[in-house]
PAKOL-808907 format. One line per 10 residues: number of its first residue (from 1); their letters; for each residue x, y, z of N, C-alpha, C. Coordinates in nm, 2 decimals. Example, Ala and Ser with C-alpha at 12.3 -4.5 7.8 and 13.67 -1.06 7.14 Angstrom:
2
1> AS> 1.32 -0.57 0.78 1.23 -0.45 0.78 1.32 -0.33 0.78  1.28 -0.22 0.71 1.37 -0.11 0.71 1.29 0.00 0.79
This chain:
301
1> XXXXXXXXXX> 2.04 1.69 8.90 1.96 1.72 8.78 1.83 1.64 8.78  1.70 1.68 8.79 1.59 1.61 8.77 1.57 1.54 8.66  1.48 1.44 8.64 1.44 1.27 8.62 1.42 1.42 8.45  1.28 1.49 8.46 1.21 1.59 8.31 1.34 1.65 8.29  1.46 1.75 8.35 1.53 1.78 8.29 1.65 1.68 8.18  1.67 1.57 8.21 1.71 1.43 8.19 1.68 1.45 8.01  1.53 1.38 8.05 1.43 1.36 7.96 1.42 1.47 7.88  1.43 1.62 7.86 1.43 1.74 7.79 1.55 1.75 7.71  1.63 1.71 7.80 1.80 1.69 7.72 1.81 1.63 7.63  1.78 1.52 7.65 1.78 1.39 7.53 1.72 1.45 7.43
11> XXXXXXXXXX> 1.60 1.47 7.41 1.51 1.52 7.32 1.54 1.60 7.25  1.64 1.71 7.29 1.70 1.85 7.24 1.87 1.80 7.13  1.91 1.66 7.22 1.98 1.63 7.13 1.98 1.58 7.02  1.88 1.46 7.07 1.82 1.40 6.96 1.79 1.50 6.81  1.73 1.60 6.84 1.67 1.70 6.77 1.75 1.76 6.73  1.87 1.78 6.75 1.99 1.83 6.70 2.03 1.75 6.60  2.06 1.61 6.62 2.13 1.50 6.56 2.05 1.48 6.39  1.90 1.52 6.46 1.82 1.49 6.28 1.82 1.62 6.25  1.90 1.72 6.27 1.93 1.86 6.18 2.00 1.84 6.13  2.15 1.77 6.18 2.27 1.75 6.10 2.26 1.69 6.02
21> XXXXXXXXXX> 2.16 1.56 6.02 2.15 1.46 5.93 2.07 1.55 5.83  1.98 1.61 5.81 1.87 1.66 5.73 1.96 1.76 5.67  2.13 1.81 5.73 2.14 1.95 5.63 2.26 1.89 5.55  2.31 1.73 5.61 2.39 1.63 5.55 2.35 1.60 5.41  2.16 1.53 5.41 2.15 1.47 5.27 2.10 1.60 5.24  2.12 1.68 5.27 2.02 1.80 5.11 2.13 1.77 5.00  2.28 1.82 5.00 2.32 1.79 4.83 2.29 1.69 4.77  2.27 1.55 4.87 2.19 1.43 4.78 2.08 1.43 4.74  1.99 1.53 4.80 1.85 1.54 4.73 1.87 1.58 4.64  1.96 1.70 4.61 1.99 1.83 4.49 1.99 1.73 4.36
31> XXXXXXXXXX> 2.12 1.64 4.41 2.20 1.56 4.27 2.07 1.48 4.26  2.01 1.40 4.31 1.95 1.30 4.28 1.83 1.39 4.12  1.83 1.51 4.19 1.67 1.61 4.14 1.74 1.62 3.96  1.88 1.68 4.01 1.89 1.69 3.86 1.91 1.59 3.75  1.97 1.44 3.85 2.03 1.34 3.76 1.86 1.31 3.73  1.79 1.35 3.75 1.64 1.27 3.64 1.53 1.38 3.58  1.63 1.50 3.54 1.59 1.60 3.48 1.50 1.55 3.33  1.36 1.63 3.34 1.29 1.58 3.25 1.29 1.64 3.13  1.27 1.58 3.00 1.29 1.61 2.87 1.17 1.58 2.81  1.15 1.68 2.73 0.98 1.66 2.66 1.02 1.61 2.48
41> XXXXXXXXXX> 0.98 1.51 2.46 1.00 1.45 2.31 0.88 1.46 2.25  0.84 1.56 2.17 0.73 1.64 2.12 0.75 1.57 1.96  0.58 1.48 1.94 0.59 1.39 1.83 0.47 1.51 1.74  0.52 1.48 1.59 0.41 1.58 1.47 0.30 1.51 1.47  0.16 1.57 1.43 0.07 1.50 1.42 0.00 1.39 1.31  0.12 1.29 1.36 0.10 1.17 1.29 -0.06 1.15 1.31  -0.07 1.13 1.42 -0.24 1.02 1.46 -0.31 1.13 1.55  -0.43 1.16 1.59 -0.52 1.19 1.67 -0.42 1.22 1.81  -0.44 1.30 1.92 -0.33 1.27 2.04 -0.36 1.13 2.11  -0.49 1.12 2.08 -0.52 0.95 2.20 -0.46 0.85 2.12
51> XXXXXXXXXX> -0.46 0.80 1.99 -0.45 0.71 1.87 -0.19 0.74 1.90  -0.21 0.83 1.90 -0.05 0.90 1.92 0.05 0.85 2.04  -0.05 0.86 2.14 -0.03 0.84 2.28 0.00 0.69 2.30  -0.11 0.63 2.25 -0.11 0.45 2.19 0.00 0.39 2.16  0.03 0.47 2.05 0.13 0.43 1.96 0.33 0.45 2.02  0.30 0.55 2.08 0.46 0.59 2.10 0.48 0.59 2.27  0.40 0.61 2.35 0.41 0.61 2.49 0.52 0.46 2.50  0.50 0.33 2.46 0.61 0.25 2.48 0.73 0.28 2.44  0.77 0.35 2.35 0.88 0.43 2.31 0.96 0.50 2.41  0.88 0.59 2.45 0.90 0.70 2.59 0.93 0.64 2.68
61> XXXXXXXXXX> 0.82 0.48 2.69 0.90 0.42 2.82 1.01 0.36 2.89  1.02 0.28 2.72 1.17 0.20 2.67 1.31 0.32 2.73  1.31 0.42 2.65 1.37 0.56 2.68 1.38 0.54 2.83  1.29 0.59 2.90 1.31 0.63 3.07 1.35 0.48 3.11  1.33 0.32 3.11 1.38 0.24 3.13 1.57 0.20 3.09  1.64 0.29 2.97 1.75 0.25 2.93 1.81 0.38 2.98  1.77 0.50 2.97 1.86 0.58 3.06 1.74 0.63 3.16  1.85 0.58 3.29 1.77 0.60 3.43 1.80 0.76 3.40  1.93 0.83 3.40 1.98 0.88 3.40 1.87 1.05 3.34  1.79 1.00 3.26 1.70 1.15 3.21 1.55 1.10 3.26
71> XXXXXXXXXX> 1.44 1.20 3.26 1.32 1.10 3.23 1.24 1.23 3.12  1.23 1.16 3.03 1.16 1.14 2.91 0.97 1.19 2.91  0.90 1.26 2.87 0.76 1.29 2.87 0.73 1.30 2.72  0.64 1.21 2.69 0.56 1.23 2.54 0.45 1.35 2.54  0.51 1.42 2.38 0.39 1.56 2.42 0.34 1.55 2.26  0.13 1.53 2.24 0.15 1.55 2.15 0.08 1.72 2.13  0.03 1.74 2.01 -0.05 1.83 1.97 -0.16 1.81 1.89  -0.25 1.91 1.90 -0.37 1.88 1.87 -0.37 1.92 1.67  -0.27 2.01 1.67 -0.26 2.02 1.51 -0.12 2.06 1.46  -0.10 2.06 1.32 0.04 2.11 1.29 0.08 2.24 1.31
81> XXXXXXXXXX> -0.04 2.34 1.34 0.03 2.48 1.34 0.06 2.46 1.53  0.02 2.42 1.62 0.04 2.41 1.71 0.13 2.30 1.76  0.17 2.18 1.69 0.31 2.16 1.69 0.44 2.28 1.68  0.42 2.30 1.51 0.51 2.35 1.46 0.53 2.50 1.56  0.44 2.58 1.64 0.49 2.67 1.73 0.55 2.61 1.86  0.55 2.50 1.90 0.60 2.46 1.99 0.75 2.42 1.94  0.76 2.43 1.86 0.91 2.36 1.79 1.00 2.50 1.77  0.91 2.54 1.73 1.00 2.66 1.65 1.02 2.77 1.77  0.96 2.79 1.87 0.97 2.88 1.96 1.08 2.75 2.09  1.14 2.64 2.04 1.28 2.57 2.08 1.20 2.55 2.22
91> XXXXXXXXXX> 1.07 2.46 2.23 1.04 2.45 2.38 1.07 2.28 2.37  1.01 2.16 2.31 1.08 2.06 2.35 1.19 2.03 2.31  1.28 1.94 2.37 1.45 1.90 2.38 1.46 1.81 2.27  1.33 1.74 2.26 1.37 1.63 2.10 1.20 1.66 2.07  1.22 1.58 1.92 1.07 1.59 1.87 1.12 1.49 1.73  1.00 1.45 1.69 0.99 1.37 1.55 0.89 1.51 1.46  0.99 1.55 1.38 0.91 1.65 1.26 0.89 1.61 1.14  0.84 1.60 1.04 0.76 1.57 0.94 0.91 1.60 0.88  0.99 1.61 0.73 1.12 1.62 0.69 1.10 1.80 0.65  0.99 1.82 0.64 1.01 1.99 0.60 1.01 2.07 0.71
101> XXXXXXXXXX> 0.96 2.03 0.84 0.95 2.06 0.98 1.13 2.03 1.01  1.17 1.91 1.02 1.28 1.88 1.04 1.41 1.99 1.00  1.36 2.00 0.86 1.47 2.09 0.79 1.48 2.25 0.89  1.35 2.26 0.84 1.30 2.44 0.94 1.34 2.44 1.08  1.35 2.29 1.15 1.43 2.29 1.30 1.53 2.35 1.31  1.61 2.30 1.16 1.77 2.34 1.21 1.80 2.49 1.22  1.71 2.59 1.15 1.70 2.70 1.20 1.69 2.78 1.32  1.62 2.68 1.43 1.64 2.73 1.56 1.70 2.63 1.65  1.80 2.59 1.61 1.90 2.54 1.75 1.91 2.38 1.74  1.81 2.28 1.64 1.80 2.13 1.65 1.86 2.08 1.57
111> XXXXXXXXXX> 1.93 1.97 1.61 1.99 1.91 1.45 1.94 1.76 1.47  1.97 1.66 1.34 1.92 1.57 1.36 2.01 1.42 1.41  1.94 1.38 1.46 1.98 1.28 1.55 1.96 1.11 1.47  1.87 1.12 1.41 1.81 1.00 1.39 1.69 1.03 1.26  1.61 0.91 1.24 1.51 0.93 1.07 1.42 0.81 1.14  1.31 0.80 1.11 1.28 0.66 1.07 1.26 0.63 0.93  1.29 0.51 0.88 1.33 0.43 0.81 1.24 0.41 0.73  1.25 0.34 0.61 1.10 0.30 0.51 1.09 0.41 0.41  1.20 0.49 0.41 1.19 0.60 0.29 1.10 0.55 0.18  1.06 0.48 0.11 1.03 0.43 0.03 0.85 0.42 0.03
121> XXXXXXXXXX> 0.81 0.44 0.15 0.69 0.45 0.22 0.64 0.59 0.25  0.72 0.69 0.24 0.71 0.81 0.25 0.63 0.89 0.10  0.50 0.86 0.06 0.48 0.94 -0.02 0.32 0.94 0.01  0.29 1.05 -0.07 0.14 1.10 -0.03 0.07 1.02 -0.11  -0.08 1.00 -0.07 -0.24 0.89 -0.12 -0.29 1.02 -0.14  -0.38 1.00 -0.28 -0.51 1.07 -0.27 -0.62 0.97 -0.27  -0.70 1.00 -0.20 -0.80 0.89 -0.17 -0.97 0.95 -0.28  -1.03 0.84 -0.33 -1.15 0.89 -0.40 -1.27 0.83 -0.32  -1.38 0.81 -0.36 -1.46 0.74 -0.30 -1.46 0.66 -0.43  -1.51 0.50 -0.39 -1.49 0.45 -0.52 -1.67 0.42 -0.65
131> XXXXXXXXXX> -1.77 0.48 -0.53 -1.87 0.53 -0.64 -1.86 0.69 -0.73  -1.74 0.71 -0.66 -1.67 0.90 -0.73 -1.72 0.90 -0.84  -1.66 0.79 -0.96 -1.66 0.81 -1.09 -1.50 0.90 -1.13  -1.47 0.91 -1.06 -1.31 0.98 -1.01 -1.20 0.86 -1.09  -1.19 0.89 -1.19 -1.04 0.83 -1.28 -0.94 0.88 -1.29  -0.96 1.03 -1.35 -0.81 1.13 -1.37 -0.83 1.25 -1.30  -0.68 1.28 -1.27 -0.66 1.35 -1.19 -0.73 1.52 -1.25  -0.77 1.54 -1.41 -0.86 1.64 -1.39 -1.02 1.64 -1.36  -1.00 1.53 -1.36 -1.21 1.50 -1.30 -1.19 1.59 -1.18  -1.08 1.62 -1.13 -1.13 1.66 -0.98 -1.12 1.89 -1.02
141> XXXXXXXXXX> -1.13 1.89 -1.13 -1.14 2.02 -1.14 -1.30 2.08 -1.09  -1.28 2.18 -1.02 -1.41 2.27 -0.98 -1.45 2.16 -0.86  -1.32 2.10 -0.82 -1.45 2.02 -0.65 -1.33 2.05 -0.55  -1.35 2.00 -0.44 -1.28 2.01 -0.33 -1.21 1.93 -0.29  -1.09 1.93 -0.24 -0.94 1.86 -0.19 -0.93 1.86 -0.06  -0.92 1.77 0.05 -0.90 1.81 0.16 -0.79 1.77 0.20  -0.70 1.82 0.29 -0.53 1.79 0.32 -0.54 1.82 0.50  -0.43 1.72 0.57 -0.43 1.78 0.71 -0.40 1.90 0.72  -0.32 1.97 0.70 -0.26 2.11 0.71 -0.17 2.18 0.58  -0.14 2.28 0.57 -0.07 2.34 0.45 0.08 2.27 0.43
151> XXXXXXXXXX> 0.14 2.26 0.56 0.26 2.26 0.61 0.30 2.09 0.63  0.16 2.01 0.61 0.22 1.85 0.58 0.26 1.80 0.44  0.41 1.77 0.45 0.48 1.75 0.32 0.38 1.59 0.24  0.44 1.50 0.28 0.40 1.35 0.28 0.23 1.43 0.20  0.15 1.41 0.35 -0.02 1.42 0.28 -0.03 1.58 0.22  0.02 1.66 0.19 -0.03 1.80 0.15 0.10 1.83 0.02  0.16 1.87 0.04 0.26 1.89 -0.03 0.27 1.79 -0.16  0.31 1.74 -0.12 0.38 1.61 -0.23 0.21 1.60 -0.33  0.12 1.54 -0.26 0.00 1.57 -0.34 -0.04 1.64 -0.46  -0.01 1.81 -0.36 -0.06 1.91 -0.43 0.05 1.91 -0.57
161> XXXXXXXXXX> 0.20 1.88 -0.59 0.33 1.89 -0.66 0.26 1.78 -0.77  0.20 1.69 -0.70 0.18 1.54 -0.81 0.04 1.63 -0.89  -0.04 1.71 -0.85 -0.18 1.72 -0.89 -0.11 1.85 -1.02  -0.05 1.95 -1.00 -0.01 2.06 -1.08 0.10 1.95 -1.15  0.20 1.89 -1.15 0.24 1.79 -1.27 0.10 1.73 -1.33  0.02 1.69 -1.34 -0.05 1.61 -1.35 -0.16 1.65 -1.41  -0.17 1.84 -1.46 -0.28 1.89 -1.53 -0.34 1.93 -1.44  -0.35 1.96 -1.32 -0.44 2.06 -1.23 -0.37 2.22 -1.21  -0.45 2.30 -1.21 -0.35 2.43 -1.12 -0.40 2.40 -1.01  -0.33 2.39 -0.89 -0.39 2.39 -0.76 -0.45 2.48 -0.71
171> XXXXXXXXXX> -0.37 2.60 -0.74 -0.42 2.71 -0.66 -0.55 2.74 -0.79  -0.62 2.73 -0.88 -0.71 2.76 -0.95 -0.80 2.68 -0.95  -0.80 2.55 -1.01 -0.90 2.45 -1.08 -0.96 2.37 -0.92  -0.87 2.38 -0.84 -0.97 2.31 -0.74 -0.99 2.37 -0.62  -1.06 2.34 -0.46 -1.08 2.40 -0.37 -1.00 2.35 -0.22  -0.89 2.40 -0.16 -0.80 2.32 -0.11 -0.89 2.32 0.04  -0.92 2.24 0.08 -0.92 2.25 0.27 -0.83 2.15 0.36  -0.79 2.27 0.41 -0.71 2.20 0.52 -0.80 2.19 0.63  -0.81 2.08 0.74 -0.93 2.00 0.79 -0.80 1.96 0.97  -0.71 2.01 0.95 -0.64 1.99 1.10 -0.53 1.85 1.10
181> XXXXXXXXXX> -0.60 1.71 1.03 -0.56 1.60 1.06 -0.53 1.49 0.97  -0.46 1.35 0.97 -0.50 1.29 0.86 -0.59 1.18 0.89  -0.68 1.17 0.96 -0.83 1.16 1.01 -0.93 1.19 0.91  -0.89 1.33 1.00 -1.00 1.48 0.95 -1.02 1.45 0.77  -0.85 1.41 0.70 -0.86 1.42 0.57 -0.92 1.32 0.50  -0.93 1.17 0.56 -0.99 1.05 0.50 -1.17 1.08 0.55  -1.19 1.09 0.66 -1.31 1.08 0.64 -1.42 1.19 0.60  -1.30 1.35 0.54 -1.43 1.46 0.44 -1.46 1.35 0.37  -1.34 1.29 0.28 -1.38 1.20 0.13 -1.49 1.14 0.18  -1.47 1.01 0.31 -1.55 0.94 0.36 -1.76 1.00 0.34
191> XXXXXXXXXX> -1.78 1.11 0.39 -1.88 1.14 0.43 -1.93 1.25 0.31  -1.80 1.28 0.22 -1.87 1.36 0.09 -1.86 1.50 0.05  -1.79 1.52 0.18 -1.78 1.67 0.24 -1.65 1.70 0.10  -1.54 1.62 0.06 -1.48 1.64 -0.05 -1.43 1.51 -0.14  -1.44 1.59 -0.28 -1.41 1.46 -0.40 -1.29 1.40 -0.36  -1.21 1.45 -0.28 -1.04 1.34 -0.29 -1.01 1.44 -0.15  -0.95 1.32 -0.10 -0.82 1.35 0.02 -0.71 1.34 0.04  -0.62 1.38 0.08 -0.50 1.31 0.11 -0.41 1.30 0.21  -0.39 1.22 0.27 -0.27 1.15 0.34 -0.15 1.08 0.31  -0.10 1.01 0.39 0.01 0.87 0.35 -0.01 0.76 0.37
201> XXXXXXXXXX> 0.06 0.69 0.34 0.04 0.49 0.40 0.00 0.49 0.54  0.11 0.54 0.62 0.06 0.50 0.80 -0.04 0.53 0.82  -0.12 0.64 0.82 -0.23 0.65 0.85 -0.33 0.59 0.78  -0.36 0.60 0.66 -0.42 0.53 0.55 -0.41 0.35 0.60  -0.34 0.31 0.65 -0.34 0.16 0.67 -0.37 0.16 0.84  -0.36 0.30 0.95 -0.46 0.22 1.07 -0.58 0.25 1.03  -0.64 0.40 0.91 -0.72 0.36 0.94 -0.83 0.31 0.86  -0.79 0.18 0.79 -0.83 0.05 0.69 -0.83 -0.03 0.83  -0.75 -0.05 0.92 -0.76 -0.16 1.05 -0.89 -0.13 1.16  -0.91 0.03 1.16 -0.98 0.08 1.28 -1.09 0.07 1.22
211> XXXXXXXXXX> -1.16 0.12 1.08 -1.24 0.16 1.02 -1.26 0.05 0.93  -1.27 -0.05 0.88 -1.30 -0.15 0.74 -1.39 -0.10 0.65  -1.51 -0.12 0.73 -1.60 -0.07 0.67 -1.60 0.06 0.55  -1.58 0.16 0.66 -1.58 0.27 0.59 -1.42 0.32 0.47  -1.36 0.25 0.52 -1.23 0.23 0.41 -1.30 0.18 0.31  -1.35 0.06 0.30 -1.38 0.02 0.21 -1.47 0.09 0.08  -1.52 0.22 0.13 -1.59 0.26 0.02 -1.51 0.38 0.00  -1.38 0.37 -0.05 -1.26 0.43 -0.06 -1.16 0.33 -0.13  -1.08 0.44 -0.20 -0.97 0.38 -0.29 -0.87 0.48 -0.30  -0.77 0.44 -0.33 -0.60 0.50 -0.37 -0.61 0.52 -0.51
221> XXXXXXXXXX> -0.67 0.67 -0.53 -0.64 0.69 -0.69 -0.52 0.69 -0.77  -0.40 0.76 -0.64 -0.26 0.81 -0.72 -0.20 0.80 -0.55  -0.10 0.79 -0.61 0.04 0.81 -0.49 0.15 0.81 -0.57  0.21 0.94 -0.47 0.30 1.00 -0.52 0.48 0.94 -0.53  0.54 0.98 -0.56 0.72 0.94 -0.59 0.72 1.00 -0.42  0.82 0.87 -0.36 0.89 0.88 -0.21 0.95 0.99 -0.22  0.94 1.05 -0.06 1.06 1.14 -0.02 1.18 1.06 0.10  1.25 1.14 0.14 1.28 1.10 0.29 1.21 1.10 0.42  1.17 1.03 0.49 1.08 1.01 0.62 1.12 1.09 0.75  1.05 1.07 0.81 1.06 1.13 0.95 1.20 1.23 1.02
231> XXXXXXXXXX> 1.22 1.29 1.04 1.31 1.29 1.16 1.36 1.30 1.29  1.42 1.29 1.37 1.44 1.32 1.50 1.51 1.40 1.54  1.51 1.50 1.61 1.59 1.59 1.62 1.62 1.63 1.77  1.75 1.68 1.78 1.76 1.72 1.98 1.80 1.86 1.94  1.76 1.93 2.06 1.80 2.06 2.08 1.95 2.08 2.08  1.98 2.20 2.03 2.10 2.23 2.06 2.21 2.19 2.24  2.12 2.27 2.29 2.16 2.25 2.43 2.13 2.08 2.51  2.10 2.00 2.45 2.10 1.85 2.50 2.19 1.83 2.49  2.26 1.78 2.64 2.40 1.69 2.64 2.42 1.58 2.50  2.52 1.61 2.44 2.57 1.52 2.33 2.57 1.35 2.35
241> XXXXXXXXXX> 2.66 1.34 2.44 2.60 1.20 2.52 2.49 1.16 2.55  2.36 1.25 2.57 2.22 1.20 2.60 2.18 1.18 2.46  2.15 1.25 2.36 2.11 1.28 2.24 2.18 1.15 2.19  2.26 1.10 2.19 2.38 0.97 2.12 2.24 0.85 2.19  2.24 0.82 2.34 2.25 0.75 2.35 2.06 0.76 2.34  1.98 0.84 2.29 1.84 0.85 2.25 1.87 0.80 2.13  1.97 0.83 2.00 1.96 0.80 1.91 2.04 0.65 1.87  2.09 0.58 1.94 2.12 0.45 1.96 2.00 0.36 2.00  1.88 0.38 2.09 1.84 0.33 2.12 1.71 0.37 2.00  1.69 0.39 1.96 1.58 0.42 1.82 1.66 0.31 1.75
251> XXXXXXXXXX> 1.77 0.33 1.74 1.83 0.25 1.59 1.80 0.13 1.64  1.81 0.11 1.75 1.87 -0.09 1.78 1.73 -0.13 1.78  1.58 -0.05 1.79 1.42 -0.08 1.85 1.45 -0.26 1.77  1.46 -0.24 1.61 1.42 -0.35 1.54 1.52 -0.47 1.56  1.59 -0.45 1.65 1.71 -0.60 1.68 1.66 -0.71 1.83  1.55 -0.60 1.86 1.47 -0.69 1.96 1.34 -0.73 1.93  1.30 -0.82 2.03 1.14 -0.87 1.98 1.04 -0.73 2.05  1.07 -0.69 2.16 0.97 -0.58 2.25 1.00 -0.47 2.16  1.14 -0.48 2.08 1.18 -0.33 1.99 1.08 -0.36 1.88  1.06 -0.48 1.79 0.95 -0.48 1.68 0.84 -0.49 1.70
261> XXXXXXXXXX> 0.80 -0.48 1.83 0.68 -0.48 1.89 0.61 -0.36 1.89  0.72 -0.28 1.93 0.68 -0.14 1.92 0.67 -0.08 1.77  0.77 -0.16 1.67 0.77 -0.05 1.57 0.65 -0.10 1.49  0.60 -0.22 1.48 0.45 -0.30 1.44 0.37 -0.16 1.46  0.31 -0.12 1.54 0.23 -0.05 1.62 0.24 0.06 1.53  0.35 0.12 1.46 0.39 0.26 1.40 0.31 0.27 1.21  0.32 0.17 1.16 0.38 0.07 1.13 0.50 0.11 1.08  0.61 0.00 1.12 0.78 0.10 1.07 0.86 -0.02 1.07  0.95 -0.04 1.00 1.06 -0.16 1.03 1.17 -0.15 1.08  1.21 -0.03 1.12 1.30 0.03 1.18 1.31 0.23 1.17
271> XXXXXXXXXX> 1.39 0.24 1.28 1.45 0.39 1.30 1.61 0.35 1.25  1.70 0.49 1.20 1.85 0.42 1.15 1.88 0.57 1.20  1.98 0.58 1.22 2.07 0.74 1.28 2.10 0.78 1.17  2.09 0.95 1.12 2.09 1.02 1.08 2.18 1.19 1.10  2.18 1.24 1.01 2.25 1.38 1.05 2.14 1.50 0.95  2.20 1.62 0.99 2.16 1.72 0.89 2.15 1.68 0.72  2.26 1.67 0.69 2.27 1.67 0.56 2.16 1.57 0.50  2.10 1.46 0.56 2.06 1.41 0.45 1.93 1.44 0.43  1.86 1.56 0.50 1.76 1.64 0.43 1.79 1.73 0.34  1.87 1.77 0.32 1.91 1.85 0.18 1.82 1.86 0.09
281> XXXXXXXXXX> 1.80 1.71 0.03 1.67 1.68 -0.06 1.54 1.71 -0.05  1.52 1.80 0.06 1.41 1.84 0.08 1.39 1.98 0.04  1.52 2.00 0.07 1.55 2.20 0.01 1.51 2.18 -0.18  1.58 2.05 -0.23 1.55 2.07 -0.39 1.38 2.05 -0.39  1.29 1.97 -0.34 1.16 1.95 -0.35 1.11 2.12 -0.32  1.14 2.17 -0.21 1.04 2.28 -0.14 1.10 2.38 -0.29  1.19 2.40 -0.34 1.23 2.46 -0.47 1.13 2.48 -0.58  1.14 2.32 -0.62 1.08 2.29 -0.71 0.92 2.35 -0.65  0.89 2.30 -0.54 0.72 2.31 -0.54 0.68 2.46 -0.50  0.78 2.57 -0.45 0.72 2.67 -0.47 0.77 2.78 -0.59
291> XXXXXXXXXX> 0.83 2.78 -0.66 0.83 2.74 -0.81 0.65 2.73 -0.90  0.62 2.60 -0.87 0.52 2.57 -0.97 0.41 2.51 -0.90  0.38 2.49 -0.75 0.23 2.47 -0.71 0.21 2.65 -0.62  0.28 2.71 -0.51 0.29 2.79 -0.43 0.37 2.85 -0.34  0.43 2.94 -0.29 0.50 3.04 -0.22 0.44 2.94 -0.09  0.57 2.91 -0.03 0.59 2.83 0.11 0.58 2.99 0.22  0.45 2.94 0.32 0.50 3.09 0.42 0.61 3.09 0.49  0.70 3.20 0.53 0.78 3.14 0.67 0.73 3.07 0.77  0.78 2.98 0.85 0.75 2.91 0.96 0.76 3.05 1.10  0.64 3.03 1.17 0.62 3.13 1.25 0.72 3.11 1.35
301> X> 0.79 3.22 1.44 0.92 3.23 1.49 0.84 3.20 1.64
């Protein structure tokens, strides 16, 4: 046998040897691909997406560091009606929804997992400017209202429910705009564009920290009686065990220093576990409020 035939042999085995091996680990590649199957946790538009991103991306990270096991992607949106179609058409696996968002989840497939906490902090601001001349809530007859969206309970809702108790008809005496954000809503008031705005505390207190100045020529005319806060919710089809152990690791954030580090940033003093039922209270409010401010639309399928 020649010296090249030798040398061709080898080579042909060798080459054989890294097929066996290469058709060996493919089920290892397989398992490895699904055990870090990704999950999209789709947050409501609390903050701006960059201001959002800031705020919760350590969240997400905490998450993919405590179970190796999934990996986790933060998704925000640019507004509530484009949240709320990403929800409702069941595309991310978890999400945090406003409590009327929350409730309308369980209609397509999510239940809830988790809340964050501070119930008590959950109620809508209307903001004045404080050269307004703006005292009672009918001074604001025949001017303009701005709200992030129709469908934000906390800043839109709860508001509008305190303004028609309060001697306004909403849908008559004043001019509602919805403006996208609760940004968008502090700084119409800010620049004049409307007599009152509204939001809630969290936003209203970053943006007193981001903004001073222009806060400052602003005030909290009225705020409204608390609801229930936030929720968290997993899709139907999320392993039970993953959903447990996302909603264990929300609850314990405030029993560590890096966990109240994060929730500082929100501002929040904790997340606590939750179920369905204890939105219920939200079905008696949307009652009441379309009753006597306006007819709630269906949430788009």
């Amino acid at each position: 046998m020649s010296k090249w035939w030798v040398v061709f042999l080898a080579f042909a085995l060798a080459g054989c040897g890294q097929s066996d091996k290469s058709k060996a680990s493919g089920p290892e590649f397989s398992t490895q691909a699904s055990a870090s199957r990704e999950y999209v946790f789709a947050i409501h538009p609390l903050h701006n997406p960059e201001r959002l991103f800031e705020i919760y991306r350590p969240v997400i990270e905490y998450l993919n560091r405590n179970i190796p096991e999934a990996k986790f992607r933060l998704e925000a949106s640019r507004n509530y009606e484009e949240f709320e179609k990403k929800l409702y058409a069941r595309q991310p696996e978890f999400a945090l929804p406003n409590p009327y968002q929350t409730l309308n989840s369980l209609k397509h497939g999510y239940h809830v997992i988790a809340k964050m906490g501070d119930d008590y902090r959950f109620t809508g601001v209307i903001l004045v400017r404080r050269d307004s001349g703006i005292t009672r809530v009918t001074d604001l007859k025949g001017k303009k209202v701005s709200y992030p969206a129709a469908t934000a309970l906390a800043a839109t809702m709860m508001p509008q429910y305190y303004f028609q108790t309060h001697g306004l008809d909403v849908s008559r005496d004043i001019q509602n705009r919805y403006v996208g954000s609760q940004e968008s809503s502090i700084l119409n008031v800010y620049h004049g564009m409307t007599a009152a705005g509204a939001t809630w505390p969290l936003p209203w207190d970053a943006f007193q920290k981001e903004h001073p100045d222009e806060a400052s020529a602003l005030t909290v005319a009225w705020e409204t009686a608390p609801l229930i806060n936030n929720g968290v919710v997993a899709r139907d089809d999320v392993p039970s065990a993953l959903a447990a152990k996302v909603a264990h690791l929300l609850d314990s954030l405030h029993t560590s220093a890096e966990g109240r580090a994060m929730l500082a940033r929100m501002p929040l003093s904790r997340f606590e576990l939750a179920d369905d039922k204890r939105y219920d209270v939200i079905k008696d409010f949307l009652a009441a409020f379309s009753r006597s401010v306006r007819p709630l639309e269906s949430e788009k399928k």
